[in-house]
DSSP file (Angstrom, degrees, kcal/mol; ACC not computed):
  #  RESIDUE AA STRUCTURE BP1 BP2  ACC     N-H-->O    O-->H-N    N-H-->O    O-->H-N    TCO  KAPPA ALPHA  PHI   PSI    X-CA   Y-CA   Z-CA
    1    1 A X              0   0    0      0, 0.0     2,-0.4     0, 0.0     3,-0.1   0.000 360.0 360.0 360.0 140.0  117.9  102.5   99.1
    2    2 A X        -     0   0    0      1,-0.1     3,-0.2     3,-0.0     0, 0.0  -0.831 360.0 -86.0-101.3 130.7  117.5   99.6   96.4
    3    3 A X        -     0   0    0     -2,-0.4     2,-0.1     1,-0.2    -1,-0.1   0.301  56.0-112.4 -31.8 153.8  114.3   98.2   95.7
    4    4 A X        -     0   0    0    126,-0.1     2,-0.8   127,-0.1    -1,-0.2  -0.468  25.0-105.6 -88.9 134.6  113.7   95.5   98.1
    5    5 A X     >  -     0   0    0     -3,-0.2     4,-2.2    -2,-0.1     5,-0.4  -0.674  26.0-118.1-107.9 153.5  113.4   92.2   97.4
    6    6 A X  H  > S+     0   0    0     -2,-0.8     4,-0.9     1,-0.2    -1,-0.1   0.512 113.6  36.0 -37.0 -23.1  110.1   90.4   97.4
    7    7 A X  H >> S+     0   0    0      2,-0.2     3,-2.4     3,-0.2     4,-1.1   0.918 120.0  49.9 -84.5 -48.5  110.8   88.0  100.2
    8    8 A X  H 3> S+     0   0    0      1,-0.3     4,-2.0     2,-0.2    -2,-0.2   0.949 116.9  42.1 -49.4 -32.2  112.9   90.5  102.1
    9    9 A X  H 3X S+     0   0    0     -4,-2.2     4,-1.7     2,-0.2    -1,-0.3   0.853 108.1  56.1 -64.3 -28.8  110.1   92.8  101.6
   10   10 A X  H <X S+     0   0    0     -3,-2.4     4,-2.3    -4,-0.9    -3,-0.2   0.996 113.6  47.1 -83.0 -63.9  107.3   90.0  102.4
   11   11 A X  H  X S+     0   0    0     -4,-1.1     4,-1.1     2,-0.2     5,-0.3   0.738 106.5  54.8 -17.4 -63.4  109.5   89.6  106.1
   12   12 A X  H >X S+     0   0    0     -4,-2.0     4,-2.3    -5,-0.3     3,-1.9   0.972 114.4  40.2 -41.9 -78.1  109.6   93.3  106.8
   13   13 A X  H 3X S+     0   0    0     -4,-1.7     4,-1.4   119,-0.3    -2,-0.2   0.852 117.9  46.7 -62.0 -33.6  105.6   93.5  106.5
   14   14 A X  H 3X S+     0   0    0     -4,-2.3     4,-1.5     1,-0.2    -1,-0.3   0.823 113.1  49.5 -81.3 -13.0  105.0   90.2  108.3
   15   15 A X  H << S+     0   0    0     -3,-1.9    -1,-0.2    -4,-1.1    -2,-0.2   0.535 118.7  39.9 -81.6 -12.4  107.5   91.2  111.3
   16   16 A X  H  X S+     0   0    0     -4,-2.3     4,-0.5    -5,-0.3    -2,-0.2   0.697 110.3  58.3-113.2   7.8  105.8   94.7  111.6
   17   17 A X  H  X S+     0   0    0     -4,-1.4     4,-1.4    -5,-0.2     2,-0.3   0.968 109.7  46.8 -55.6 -76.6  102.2   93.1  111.1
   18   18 A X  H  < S+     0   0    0     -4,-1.5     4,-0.2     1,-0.3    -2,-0.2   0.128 105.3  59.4 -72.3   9.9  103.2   91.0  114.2
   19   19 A X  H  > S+     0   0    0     -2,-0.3     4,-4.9    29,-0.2     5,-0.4   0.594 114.4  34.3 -61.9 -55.7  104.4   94.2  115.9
   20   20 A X  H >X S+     0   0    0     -4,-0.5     3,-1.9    -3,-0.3     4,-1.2   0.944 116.1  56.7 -62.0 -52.6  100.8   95.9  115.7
   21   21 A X  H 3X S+     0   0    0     -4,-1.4     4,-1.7     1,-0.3     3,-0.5   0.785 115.5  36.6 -65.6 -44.5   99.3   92.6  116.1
   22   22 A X  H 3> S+     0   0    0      2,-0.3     4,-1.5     1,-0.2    -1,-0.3   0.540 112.2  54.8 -74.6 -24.2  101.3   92.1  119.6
   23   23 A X  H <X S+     0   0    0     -4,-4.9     4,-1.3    -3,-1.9    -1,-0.2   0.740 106.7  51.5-103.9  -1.6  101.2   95.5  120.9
   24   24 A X  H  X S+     0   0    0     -4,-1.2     4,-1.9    -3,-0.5    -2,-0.3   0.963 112.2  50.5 -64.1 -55.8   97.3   95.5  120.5
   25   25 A X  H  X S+     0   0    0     -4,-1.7     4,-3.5     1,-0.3     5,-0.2   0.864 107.5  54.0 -26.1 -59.8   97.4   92.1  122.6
   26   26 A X  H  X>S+     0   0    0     -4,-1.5     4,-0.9    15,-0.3     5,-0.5   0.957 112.5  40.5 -68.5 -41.2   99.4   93.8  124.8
   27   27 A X  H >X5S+     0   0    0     -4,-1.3     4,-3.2     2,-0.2     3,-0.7   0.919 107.5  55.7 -46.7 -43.1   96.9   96.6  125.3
   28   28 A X  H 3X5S+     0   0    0     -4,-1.9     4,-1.3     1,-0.3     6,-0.2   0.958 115.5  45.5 -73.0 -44.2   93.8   94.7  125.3
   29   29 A X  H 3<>S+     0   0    0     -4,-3.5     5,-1.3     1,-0.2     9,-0.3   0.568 109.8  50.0 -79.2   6.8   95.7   92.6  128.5
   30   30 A X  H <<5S+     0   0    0     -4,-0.9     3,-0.4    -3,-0.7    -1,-0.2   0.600 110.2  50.9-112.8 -30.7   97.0   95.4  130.4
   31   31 A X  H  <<S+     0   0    0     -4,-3.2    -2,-0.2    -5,-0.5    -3,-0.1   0.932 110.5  55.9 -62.3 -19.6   93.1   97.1  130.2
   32   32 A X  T  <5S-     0   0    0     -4,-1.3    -1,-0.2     2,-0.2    -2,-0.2   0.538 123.4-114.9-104.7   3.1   92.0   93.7  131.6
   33   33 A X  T   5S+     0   0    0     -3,-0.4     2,-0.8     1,-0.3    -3,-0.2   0.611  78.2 132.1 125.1  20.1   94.2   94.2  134.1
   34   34 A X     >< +     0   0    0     -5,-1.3     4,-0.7    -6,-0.2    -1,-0.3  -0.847  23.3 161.7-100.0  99.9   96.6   90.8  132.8
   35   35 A X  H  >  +     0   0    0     -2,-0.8     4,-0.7     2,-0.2    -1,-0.2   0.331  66.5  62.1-118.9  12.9  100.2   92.4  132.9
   36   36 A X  H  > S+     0   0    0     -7,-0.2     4,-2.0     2,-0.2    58,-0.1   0.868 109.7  45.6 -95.9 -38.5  102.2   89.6  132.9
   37   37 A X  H  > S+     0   0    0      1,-0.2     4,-2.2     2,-0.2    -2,-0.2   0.890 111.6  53.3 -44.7 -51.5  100.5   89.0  129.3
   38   38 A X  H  < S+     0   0    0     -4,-0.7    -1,-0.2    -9,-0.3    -2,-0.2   0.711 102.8  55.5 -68.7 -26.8  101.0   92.3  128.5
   39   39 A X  H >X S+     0   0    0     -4,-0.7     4,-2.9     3,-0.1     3,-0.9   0.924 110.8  48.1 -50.1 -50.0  104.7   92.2  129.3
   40   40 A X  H 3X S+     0   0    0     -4,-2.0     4,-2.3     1,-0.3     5,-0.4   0.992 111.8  44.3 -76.7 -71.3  105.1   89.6  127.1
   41   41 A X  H 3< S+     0   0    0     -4,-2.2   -15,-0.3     1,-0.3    -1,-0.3   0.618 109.7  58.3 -64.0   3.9  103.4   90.9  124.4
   42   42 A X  H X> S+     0   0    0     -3,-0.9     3,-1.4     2,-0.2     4,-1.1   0.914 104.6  50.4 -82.6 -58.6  105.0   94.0  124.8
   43   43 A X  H >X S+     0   0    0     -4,-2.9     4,-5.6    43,-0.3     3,-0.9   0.925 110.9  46.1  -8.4 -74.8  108.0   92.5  124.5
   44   44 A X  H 3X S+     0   0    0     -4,-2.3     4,-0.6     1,-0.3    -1,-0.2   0.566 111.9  52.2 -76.9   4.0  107.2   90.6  121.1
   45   45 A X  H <4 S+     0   0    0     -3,-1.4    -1,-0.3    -5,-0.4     4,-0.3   0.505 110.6  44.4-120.8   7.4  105.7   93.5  119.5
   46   46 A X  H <X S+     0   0    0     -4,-1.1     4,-2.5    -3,-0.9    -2,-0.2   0.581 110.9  63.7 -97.9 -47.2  108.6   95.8  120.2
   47   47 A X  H  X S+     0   0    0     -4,-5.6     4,-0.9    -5,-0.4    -2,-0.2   0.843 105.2  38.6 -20.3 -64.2  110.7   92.9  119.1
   48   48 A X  H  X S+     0   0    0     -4,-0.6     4,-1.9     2,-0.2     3,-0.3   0.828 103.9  69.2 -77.3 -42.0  109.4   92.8  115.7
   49   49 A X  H  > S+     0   0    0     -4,-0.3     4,-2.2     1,-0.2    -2,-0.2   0.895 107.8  41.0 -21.9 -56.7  109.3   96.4  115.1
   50   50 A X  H  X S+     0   0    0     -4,-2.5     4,-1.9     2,-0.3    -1,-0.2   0.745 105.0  59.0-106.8 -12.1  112.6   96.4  115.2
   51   51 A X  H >X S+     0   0    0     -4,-0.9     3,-4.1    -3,-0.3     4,-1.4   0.983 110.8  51.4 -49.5 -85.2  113.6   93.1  113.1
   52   52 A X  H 3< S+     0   0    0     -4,-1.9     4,-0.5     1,-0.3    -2,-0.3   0.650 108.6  51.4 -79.3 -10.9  111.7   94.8  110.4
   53   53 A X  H 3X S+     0   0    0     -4,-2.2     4,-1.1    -5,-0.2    -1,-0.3   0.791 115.3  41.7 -26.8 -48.7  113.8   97.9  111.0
   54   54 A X  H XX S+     0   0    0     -3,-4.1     4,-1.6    -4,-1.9     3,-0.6   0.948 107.1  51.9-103.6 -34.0  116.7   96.2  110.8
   55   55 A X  H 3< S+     0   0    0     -4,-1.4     5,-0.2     3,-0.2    -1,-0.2   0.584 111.3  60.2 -33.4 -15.8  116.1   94.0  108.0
   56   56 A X  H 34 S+     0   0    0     -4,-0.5    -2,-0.2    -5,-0.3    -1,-0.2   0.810 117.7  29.4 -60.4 -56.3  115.1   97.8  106.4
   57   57 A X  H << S+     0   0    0     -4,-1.1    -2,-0.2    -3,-0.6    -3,-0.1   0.980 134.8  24.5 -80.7 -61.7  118.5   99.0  107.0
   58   58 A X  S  < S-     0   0    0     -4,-1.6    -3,-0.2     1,-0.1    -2,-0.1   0.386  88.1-141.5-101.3  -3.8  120.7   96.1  106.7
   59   59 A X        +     0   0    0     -5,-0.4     2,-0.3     1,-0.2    -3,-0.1   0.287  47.7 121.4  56.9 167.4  118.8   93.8  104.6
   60   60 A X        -     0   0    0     -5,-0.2    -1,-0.2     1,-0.1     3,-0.0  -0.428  59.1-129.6 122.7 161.1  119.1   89.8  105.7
   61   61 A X  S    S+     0   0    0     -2,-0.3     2,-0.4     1,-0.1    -6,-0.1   0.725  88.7  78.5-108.7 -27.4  116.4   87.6  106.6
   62   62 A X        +     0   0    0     -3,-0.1     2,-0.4   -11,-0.0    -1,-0.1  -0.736  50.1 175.4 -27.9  85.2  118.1   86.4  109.8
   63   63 A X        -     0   0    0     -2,-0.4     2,-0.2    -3,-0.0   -12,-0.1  -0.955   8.9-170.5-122.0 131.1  117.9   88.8  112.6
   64   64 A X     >  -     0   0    0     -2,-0.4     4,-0.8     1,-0.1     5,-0.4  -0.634  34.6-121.6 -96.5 144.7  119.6   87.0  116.1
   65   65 A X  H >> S+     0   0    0     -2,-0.2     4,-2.7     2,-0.2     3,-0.6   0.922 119.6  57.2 -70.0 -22.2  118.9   89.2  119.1
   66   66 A X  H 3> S+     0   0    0      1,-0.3     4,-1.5     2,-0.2    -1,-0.2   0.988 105.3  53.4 -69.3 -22.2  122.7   89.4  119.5
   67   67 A X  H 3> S+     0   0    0      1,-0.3     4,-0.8     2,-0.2    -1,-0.3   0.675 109.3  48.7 -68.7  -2.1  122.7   90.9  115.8
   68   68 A X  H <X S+     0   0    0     -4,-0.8     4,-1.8    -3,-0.6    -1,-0.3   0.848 109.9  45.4-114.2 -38.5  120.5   93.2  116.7
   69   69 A X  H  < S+     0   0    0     -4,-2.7     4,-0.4    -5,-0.4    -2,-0.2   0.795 106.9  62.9 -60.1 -15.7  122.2   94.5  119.9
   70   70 A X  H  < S+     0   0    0     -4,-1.5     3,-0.4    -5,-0.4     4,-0.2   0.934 121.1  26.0 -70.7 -71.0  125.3   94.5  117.9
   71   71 A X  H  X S+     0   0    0     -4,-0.8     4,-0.9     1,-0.2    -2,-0.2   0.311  96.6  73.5  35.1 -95.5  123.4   96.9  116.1
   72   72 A X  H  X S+     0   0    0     -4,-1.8     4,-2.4     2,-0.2    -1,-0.2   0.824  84.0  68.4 -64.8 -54.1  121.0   98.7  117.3
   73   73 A X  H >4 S+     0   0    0     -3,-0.4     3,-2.0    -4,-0.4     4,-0.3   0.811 104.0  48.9 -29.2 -87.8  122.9  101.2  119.4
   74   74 A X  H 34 S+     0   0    0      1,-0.3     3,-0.2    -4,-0.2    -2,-0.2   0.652 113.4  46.9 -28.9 -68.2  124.2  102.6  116.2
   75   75 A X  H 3< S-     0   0    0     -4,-0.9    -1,-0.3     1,-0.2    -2,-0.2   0.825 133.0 -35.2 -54.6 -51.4  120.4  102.9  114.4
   76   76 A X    X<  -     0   0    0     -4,-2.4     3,-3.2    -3,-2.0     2,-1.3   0.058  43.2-150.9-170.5  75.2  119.1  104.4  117.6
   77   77 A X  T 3  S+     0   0    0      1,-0.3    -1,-0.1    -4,-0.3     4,-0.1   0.128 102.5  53.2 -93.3  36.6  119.2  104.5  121.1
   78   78 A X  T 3> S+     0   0    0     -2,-1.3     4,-1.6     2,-0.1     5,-0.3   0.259 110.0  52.3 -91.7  -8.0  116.3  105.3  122.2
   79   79 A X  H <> S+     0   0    0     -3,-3.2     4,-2.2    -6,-0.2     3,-0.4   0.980 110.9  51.1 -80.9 -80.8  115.1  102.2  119.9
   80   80 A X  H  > S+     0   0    0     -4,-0.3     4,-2.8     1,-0.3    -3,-0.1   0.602 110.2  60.0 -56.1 -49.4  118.0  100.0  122.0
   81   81 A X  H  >>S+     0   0    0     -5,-0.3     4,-1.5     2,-0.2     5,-0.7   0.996 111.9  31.3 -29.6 -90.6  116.0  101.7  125.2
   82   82 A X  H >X5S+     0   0    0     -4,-1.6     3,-4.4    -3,-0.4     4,-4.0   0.950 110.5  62.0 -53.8 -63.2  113.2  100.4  124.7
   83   83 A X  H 3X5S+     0   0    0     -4,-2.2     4,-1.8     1,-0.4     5,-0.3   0.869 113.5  47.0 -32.9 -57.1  114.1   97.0  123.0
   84   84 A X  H 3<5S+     0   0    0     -4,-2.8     4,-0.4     1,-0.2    -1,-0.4   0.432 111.9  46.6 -91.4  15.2  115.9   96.4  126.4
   85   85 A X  H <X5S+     0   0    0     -3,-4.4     4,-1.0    -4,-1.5    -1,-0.2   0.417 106.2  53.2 -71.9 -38.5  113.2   97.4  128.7
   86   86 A X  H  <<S+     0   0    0     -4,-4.0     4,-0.5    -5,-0.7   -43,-0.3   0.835 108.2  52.6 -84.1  -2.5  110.7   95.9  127.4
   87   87 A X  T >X>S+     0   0    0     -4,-1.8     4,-2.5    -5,-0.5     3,-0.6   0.896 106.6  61.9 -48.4 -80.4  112.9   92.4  127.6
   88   88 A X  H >>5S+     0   0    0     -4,-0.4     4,-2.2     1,-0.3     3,-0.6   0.688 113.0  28.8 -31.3 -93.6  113.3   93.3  131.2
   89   89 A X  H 3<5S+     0   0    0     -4,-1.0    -1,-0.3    13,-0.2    -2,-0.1   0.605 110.9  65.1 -59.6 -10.1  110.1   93.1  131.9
   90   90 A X  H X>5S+     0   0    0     -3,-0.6     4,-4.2    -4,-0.5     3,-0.6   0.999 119.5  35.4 -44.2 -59.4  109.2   90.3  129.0
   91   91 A X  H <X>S+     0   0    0     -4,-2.5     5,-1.8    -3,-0.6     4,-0.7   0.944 112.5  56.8 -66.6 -49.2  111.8   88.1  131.6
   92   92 A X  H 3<<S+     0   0    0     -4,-2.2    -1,-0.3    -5,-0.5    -3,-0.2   0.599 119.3  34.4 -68.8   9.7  110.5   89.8  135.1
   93   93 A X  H <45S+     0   0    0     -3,-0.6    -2,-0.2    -5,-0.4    -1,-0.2   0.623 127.1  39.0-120.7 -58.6  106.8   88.5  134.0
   94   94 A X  H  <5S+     0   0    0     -4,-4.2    -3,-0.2     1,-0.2    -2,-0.1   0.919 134.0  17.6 -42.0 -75.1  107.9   85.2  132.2
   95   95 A X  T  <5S-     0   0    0     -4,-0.7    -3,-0.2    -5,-0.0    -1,-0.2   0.497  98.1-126.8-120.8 -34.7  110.5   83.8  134.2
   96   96 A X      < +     0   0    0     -5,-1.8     2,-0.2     1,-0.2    -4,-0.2   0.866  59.7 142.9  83.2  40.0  109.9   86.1  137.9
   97   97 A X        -     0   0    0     -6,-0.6    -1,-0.2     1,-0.2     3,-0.1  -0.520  52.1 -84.2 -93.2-175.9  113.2   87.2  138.0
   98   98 A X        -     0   0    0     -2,-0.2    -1,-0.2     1,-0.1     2,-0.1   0.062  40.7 -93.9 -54.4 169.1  114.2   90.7  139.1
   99   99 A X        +     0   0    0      1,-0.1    -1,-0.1    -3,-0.1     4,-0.1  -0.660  31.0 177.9 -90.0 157.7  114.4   93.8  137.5
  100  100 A X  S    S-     0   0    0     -2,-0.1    -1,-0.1    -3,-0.1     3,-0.0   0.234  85.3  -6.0-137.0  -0.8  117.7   94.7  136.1
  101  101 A X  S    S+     0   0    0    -16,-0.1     2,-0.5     1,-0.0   -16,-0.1   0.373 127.2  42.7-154.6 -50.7  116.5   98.2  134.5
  102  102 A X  S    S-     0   0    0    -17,-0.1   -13,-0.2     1,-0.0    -2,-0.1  -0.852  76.2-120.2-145.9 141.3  113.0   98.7  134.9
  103  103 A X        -     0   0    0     -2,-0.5     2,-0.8     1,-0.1   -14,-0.1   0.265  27.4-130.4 -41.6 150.6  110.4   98.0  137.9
  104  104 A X        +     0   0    0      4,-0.1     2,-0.3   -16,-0.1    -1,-0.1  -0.931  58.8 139.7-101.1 100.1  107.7   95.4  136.8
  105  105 A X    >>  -     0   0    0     -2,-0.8     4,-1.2   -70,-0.0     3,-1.1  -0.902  69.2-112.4-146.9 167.5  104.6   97.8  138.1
  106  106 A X  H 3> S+     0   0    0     -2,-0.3     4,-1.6     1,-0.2     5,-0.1   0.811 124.7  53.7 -80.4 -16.7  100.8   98.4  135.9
  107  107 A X  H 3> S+     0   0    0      3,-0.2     4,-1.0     2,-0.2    -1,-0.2   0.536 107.8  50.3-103.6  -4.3  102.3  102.4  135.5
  108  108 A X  H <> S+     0   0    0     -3,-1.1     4,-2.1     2,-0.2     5,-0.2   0.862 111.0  48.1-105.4 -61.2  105.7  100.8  134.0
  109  109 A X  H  X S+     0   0    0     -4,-1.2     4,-2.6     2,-0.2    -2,-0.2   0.878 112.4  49.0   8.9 -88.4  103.7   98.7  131.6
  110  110 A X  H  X S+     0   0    0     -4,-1.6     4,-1.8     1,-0.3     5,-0.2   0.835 107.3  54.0 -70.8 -39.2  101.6  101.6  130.5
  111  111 A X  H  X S+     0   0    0     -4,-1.0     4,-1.0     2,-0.2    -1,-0.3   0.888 110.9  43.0 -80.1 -11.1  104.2  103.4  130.0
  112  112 A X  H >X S+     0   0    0     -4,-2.1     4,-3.5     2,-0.2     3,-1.4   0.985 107.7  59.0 -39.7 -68.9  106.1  100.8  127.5
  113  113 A X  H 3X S+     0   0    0     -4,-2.6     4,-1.3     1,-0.3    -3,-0.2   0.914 105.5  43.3 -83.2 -50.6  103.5  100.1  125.9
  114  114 A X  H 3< S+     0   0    0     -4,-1.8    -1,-0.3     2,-0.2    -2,-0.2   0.787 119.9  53.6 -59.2 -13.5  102.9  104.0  124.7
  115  115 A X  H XX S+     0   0    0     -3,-1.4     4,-3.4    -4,-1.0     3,-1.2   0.931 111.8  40.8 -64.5 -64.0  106.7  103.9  124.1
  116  116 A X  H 3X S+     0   0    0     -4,-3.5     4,-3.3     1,-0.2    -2,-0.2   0.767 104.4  57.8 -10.1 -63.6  106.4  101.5  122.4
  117  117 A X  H 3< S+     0   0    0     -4,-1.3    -1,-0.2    -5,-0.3    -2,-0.1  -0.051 105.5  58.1-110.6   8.6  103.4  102.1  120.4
  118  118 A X  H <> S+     0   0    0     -3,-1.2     4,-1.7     3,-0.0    -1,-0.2   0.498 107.5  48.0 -94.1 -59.9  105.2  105.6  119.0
  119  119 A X  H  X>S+     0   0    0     -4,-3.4     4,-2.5     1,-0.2     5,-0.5   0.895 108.0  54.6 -77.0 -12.2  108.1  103.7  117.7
  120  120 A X  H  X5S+     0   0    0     -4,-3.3     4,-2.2    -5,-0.3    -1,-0.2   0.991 109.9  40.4 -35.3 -66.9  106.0  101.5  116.3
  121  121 A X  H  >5S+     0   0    0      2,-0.2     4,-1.3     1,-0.2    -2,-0.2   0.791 110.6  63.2 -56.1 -35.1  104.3  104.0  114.5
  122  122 A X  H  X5S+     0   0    0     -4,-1.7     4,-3.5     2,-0.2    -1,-0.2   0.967 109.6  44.1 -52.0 -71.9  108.2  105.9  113.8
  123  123 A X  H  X5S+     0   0    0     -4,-2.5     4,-2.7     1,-0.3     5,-0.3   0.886 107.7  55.2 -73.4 -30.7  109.2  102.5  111.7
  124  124 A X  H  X<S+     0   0    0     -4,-2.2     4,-0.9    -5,-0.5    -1,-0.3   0.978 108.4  50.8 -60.3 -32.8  105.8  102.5  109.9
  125  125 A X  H  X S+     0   0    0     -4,-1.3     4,-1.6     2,-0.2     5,-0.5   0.984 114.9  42.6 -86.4 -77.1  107.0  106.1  109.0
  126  126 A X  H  X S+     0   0    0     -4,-3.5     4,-3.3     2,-0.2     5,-0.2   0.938 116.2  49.0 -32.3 -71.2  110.3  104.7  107.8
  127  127 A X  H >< S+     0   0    0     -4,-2.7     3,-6.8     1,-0.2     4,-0.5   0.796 107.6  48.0 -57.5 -85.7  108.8  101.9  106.1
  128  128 A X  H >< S+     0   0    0     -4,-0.9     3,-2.8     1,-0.3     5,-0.5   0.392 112.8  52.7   7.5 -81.0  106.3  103.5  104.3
  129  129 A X  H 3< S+     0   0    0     -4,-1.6    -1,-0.3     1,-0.3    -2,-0.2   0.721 108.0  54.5   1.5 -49.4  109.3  106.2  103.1
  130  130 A X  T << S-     0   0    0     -3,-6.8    -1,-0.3    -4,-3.3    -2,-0.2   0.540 114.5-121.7 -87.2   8.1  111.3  103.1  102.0
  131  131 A X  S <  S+     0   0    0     -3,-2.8    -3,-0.2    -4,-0.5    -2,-0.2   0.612  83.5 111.5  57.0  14.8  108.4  101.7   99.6
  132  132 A X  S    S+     0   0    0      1,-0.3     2,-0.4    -5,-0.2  -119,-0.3   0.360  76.7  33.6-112.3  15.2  108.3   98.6  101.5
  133  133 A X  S    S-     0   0    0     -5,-0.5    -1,-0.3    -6,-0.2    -2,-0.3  -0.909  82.4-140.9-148.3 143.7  105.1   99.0  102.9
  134  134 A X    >   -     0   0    0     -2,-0.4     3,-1.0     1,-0.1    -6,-0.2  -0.141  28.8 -85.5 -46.3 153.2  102.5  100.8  101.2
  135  135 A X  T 3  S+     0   0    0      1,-0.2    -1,-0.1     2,-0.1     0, 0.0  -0.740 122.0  27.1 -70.4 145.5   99.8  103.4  102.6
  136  136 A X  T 3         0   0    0     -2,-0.1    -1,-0.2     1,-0.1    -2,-0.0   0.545 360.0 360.0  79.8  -3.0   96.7  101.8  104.0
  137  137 A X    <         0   0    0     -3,-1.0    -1,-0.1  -120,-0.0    -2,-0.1   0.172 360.0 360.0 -60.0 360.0   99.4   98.6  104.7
């Protein structure tokens, strides 16, 4: 890969700071028993995980959710999984619609959120690998 450059590189770390930051949020509200908060942040912290994935691979500073669905399949699809379950319930908590993939329930949640919270950990692995985050980042 060729060296990163410093803003793309300063983007990558501040979209996967605001992964971890958002899928702690989402923990701390789904132990206090807040899961429509915990959708949401589940959401935004699988969200950014994968912006700074694909700004890792494909470089840009832009990432549209349709560019990343265009995407994403190709990169991973269990990554693609998740990104669009944890929508599904972002929207079934925001907005009260229906489910269109998976049930809005506290055991559907917890399990997101440890899905989650692996690939999280998966793209730290990556970055880290790619130099563009350090150890101890």
């Amino acid at each position: 890969m060729n060296v990163l450059k410093d803003e793309l590189k300063n983007e990558i770390i501040e979209d996967f700071d605001r992964a971890k930051t958002a899928l702690a949020s989402a923990r701390r509200n789904f132990d206090e028993g807040d899961l429509f908060t915990s959708a949401n942040r589940l959401f935004v912290a699988c969200e950014n995980a994968v912006y700074a994935c694909m700004k890792l691979r494909f470089g840009g500073t832009t990432i549209s959710r349709k560019r990343i669905i265009s995407k994403i399949q190709s990169v991973s699809p269990r990554m693609m999984e998740l990104y669009e379950h944890s929508y599904d319930l972002r929207v079934q908590a925001d907005y009260g619609r229906k489910s269109r993939i998976v049930e809005f329930n506290k055991e559907r949640i917890g399990e997101m959120i440890n899905k989650v919270e692996k690939l999280i950990m998966d793209i730290e692995n990556e970055l880290k690998n790619s130099g563009a985050l350090l150890e101890g980042e």
